[in-house]
MIFITI-161092 format. One line per field, with one value per residue (C-alpha): x, y, z. Coordinates in nm, 3 decimals, always signed. Layout:
residues N
x	(X|...)
y	(Y|...)
z	(Z|...)
end
This chain:
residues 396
x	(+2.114|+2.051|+2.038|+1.778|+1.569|+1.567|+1.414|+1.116|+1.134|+1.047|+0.778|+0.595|+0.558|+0.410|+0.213|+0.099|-0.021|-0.193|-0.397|-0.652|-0.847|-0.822|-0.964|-1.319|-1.170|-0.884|-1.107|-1.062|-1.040|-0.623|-0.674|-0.906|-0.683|-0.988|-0.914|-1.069|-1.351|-1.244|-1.003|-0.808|-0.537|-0.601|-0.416|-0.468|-0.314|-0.394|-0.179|-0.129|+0.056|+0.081|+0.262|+0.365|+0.470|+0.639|+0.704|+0.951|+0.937|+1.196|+1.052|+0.849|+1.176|+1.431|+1.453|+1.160|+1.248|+1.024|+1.020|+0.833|+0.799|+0.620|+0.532|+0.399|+0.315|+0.287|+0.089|+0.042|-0.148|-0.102|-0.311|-0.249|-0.457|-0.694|-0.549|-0.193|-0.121|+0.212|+0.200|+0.506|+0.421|+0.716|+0.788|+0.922|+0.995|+1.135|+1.248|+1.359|+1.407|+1.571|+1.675|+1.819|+2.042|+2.118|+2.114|+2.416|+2.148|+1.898|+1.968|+2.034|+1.702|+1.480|+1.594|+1.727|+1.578|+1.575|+1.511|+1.763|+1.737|+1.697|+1.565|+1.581|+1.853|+1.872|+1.885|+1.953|+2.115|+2.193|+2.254|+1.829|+1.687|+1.709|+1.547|+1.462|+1.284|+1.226|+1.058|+0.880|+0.656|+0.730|+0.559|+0.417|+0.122|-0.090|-0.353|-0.538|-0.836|-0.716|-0.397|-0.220|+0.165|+0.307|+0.678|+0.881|+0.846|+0.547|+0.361|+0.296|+0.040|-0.007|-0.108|-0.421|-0.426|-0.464|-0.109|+0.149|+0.151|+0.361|+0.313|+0.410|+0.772|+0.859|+0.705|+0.667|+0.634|+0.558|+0.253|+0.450|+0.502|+0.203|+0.245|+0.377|-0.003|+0.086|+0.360|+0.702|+0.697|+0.926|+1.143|+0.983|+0.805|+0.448|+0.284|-0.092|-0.367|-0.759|-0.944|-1.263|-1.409|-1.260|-0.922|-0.627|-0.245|+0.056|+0.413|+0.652|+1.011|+1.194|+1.558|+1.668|+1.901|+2.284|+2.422|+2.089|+1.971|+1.592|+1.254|+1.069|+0.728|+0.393|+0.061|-0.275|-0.561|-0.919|-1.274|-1.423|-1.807|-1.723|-1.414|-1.100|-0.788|-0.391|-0.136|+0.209|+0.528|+0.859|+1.249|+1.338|+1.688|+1.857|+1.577|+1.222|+0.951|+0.589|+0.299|-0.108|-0.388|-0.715|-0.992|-1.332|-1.669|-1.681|-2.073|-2.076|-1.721|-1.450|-1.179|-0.816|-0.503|-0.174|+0.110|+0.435|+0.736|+1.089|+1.346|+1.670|+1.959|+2.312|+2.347|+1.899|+1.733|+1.401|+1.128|+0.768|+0.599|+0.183|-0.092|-0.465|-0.666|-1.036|-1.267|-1.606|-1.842|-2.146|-2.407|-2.333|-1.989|-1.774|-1.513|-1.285|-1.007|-0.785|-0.505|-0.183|+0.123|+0.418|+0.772|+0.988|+1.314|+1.250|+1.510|+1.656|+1.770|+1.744|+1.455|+1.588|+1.771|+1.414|+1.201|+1.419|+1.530|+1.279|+1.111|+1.076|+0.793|+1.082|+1.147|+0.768|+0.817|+1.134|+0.920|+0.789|+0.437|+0.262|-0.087|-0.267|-0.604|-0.783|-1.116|-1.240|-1.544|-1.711|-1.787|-1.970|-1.939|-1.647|-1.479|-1.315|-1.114|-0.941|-0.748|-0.438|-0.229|+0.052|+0.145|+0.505|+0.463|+0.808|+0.960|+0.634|+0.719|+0.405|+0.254|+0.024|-0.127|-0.483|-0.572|-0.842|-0.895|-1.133|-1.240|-1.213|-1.356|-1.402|-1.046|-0.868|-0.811|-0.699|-0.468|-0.383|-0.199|+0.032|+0.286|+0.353|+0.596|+0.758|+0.868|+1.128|+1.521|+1.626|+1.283|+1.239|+1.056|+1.262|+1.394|+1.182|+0.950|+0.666|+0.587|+0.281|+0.211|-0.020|-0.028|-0.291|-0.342|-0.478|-0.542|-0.605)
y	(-1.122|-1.458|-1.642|-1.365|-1.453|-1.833|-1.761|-1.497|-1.756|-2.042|-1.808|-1.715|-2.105|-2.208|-1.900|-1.984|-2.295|-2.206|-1.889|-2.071|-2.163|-1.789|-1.637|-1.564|-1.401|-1.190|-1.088|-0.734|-0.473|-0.462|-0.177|+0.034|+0.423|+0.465|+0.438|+0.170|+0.201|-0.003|+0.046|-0.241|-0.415|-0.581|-0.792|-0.929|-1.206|-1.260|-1.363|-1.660|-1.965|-2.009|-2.237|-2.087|-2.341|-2.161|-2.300|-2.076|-2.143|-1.970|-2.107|-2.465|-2.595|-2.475|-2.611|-2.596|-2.481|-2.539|-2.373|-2.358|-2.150|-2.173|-1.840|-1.729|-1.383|-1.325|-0.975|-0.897|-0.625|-0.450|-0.164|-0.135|+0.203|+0.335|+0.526|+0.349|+0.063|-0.128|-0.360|-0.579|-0.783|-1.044|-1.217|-1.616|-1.777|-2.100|-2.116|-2.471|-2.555|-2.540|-2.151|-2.160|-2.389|-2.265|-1.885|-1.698|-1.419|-1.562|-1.446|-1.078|-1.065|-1.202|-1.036|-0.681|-0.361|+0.011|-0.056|+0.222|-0.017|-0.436|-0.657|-0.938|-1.236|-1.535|-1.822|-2.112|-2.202|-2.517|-2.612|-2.567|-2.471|-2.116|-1.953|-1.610|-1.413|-1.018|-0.753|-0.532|-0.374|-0.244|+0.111|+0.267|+0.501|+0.721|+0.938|+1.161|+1.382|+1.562|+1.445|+1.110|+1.029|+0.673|+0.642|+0.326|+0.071|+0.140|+0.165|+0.548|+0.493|+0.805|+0.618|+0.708|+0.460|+0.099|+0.030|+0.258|+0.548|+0.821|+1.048|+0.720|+0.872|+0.663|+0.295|+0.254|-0.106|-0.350|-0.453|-0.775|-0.880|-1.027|-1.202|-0.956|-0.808|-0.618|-0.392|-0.277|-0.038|+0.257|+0.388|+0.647|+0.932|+1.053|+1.358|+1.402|+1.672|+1.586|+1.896|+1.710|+1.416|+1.430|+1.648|+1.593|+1.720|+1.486|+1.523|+1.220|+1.203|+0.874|+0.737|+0.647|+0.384|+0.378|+0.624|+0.814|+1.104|+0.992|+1.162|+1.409|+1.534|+1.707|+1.653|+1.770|+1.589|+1.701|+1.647|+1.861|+1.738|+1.368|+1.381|+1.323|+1.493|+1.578|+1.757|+1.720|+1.841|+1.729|+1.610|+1.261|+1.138|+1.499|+1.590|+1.853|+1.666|+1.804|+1.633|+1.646|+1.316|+1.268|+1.003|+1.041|+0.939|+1.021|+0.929|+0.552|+0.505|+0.552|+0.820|+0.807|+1.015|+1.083|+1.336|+1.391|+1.626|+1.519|+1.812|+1.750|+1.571|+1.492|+1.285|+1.271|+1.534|+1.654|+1.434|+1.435|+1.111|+1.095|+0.863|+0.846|+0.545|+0.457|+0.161|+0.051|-0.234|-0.394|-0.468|-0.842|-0.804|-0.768|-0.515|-0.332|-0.120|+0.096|+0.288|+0.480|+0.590|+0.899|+0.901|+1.225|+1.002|+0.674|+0.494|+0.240|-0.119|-0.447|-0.657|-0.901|-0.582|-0.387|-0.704|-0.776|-0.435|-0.250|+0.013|+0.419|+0.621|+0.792|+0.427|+0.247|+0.133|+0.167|+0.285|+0.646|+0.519|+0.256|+0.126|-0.135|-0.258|-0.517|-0.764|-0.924|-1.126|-1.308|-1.623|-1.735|-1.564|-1.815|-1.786|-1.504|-1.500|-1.184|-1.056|-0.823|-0.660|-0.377|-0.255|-0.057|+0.174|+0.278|-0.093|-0.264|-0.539|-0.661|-0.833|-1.051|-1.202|-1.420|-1.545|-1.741|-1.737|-2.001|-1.923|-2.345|-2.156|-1.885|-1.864|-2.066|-1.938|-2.090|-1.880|-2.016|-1.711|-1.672|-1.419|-1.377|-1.148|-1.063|-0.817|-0.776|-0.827|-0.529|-0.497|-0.453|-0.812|-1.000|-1.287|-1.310|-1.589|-1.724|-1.834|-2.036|-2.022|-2.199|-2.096|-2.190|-1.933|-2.039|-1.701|-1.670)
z	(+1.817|+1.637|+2.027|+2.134|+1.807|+1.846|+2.199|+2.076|+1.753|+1.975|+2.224|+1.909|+1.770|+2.114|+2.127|+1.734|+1.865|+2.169|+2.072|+1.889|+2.216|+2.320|+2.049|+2.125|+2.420|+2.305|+2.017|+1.946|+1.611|+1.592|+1.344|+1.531|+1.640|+1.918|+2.300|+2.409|+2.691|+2.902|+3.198|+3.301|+3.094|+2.754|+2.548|+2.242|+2.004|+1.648|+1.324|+1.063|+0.914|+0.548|+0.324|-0.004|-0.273|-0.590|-0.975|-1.155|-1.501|-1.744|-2.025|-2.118|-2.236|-1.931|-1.649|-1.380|-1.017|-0.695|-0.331|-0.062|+0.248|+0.568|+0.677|+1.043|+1.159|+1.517|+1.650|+1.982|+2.115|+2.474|+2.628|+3.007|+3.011|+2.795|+2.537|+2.561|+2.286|+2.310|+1.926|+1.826|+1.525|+1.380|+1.082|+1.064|+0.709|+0.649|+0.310|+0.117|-0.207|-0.522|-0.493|-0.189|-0.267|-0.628|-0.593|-0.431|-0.414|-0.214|+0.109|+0.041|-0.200|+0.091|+0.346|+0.217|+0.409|+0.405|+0.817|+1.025|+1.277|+1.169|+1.404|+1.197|+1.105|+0.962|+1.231|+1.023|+0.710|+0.543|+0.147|+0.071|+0.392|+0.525|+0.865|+0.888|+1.156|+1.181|+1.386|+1.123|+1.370|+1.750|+1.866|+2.115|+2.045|+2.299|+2.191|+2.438|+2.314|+1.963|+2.005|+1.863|+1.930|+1.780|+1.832|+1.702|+1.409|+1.215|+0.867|+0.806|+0.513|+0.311|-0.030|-0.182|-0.530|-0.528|-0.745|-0.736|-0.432|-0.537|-0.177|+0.052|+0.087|+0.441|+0.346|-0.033|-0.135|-0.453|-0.589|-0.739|-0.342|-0.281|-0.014|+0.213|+0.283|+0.548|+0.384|+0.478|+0.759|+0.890|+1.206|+1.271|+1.514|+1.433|+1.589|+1.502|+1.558|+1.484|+1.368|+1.296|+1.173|+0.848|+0.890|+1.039|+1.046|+1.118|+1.150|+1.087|+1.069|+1.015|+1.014|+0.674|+0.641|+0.811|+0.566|+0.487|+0.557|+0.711|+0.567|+0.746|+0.595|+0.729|+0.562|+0.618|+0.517|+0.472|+0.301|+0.072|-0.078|-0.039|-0.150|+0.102|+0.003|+0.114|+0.092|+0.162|+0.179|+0.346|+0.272|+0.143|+0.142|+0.037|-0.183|-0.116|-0.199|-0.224|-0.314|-0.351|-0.381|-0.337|-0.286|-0.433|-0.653|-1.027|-1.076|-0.958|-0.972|-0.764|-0.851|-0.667|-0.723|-0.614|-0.744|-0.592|-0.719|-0.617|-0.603|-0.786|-0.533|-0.644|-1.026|-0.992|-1.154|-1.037|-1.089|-1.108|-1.037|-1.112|-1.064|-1.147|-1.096|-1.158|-1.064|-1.099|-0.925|-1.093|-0.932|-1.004|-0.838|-1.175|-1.091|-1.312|-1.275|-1.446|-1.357|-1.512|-1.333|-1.537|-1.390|-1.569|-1.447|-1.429|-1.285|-1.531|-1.371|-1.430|-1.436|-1.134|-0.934|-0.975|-0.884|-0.594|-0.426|-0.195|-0.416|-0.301|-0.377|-0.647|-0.856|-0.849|-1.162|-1.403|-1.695|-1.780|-1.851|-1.696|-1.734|-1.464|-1.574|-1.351|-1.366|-1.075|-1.023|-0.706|-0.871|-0.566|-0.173|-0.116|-0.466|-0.597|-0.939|-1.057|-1.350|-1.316|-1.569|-1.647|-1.964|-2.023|-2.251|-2.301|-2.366|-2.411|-2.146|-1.982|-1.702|-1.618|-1.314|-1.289|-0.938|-0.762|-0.422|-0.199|+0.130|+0.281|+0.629|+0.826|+0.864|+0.630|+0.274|-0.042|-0.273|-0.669|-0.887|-1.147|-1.200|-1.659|-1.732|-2.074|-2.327|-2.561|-2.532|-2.250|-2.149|-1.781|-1.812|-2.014|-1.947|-1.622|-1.674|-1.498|-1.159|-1.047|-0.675|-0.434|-0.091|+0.196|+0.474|+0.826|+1.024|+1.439)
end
């Protein structure tokens, strides 16, 4: 495996290099689920390079640690008929640094997976450097009049709210993982019927991991006076899971929802997991946000195990109540600063995380955040800390 990643690991850093100059004619909307008009073969190349440099800081009187990480993302893009869309998409992160060297952890935290099948390894390793590659995307989907069929590593993205998405069931992920923009996918087959515009019904089944049982679900989604809504209902793991949201307007702002009931499996009890979220744009670009998530049976783990282990759409948050409030403002077209924030209700731990983001050029971005969080002894933040990172994105 590692010998058949070093050769797609070295393909991709030519191909990084090269696809600059073919951009204006590869050009094409990678998101787009419409056939494309045209007949003969295309293919398409897009993705990024950042650098990541991170500060962890304990306290202001412990000692300071500093990483870095060169991240690349390579998509590619293949229709050889209309209607038929071959996408592979792979990760490569060079880690070095303090924590690689110093934390026994490191490997397994930043490169742990609820994948059936991994396509992913670490290729090199010394004392503070660490190379690690993975295929997080490789499907197949076809879609022919009403019908759509994708088959093979994907993201199946049922979430409604901004924060926490209580009916994603295959692909849940963490709003602390920031950098990860394009979200954890799933091994899965999806079966969709259009019935309009606005409505649809889809079938998905995925393999859990070796030892689980997989999730299989249906939802059907609809509009009803502006507003889009779903509902779902399926099998997790080895527990029934049902589950409603909804997108809409209240007035001028916009209104988002999820709920999601978990049947009772083994030691778990049944839970209910809820979200509501609201948010609001001046007309001078100041945004606010609020939203609040309820867990019945929150699971309870440590602050590092929770921060660190892929989350499920059961365990968003290990905390009955949570609260997320958010300011943004565009300070000017290239300059955007923003404000976000979670409250714990049940053990008062908090977070905090400002940002500013410059756009240097049409495709080069400048990222500076900070990650605050705290609470009291046995908190889920305590003893956490702070990070400061600074990462600079060059996209193709």
């Amino acid at each position: 495996m590692n010998r058949v990643l070093w050769s797609v690991w070295v393909m991709a850093s030519l191909i990084s290099l090269t696809v600059q100059a073919q951009t204006d004619s590869l050009a094409m909307d990678t998101t787009a689920r419409t056939p494309p008009k045209a007949k003969t073969p295309v293919f398409a190349v897009s993705g990024y390079v950042k650098y990541l440099n991170t500060i962890s800081i304990p306290g202001l009187s412990d000692e300071w640690t500093f990483d870095n990480q060169v991240h690349n993302r390579l998509k590619l893009r293949y229709q050889p008929i209309a209607g038929l869309t071959v996408s592979i998409a792979m990760r490569n992160r060079l880690f070095f640094g303090q924590s690689v060297s110093r934390n026994p952890l490191f490997v397994a935290q930043t490169t742990r997976t609820l994948d059936y099948v991994n396509l992913g390894g670490v290729l090199f390793r010394e004392q503070s450097v660490l190379l690690h590659s993975v295929f997080d995307r490789a499907n197949v989907d076809f879609q022919h009049g009403h019908w759509q069929v994708t088959v093979g590593k994907q993201r199946v993205n049922w979430g409604k709210s901004y924060v926490w998405n209580p009916n994603d069931i295959f692909n849940a992920y963490s709003f602390f993982d920031f950098d990860y923009e394009e979200r954890p996918g799933t091994d899965a087959g999806l079966i969709r019927r259009y019935l309009g515009t606005q409505s649809s019904i889809e079938v998905v089944g995925s393999l859990g991991k070796r030892g689980g049982r997989g999730t299989v679900a249906a939802l059907y989604k609809f509009n009803r006076q502006g507003t889009d809504g779903q509902v779902l209902i399926g099998k997790m793991d080895s527990s029934w899971v049902v589950g409603a949201g909804w997108a809409g307007q209240l007035r001028d702002a916009g209104l988002k929802g999820e709920v999601s009931y978990f049947g009772p499996s083994g030691n778990s009890p049944g839970t209910f997991v809820g979200d509501v979220s609201v948010d609001y744009t001046m007309p001078n670009t100041l945004t606010f946000r609020l939203e609040g998530l309820v867990n019945s049976h929150p699971l309870r783990a440590d602050a590092l195990a929770f921060l660190t282990q892929p989350v499920t759409a059961r365990t968003l948050i290990n905390n009955s109540v949570s609260v997320f409030g958010a300011v943004g403002y565009e300070i000017t077209p290239l300059v955007v600063a923003n404000l976000n924030s979670i409250w714990n209700i049940d053990d008062r731990s908090y977070y905090l995380n400002p940002s500013v983001t410059i756009n240097l050029k049409d495709n080069t971005e400048l990222l500076v955040t900070a990650q605050v969080l705290s609470g009291r002894t046995g908190s889920l933040f305590s003893g956490i800390g702070s990070f400061v990172f600074t990462r600079l994105k060059w996209s193709f």
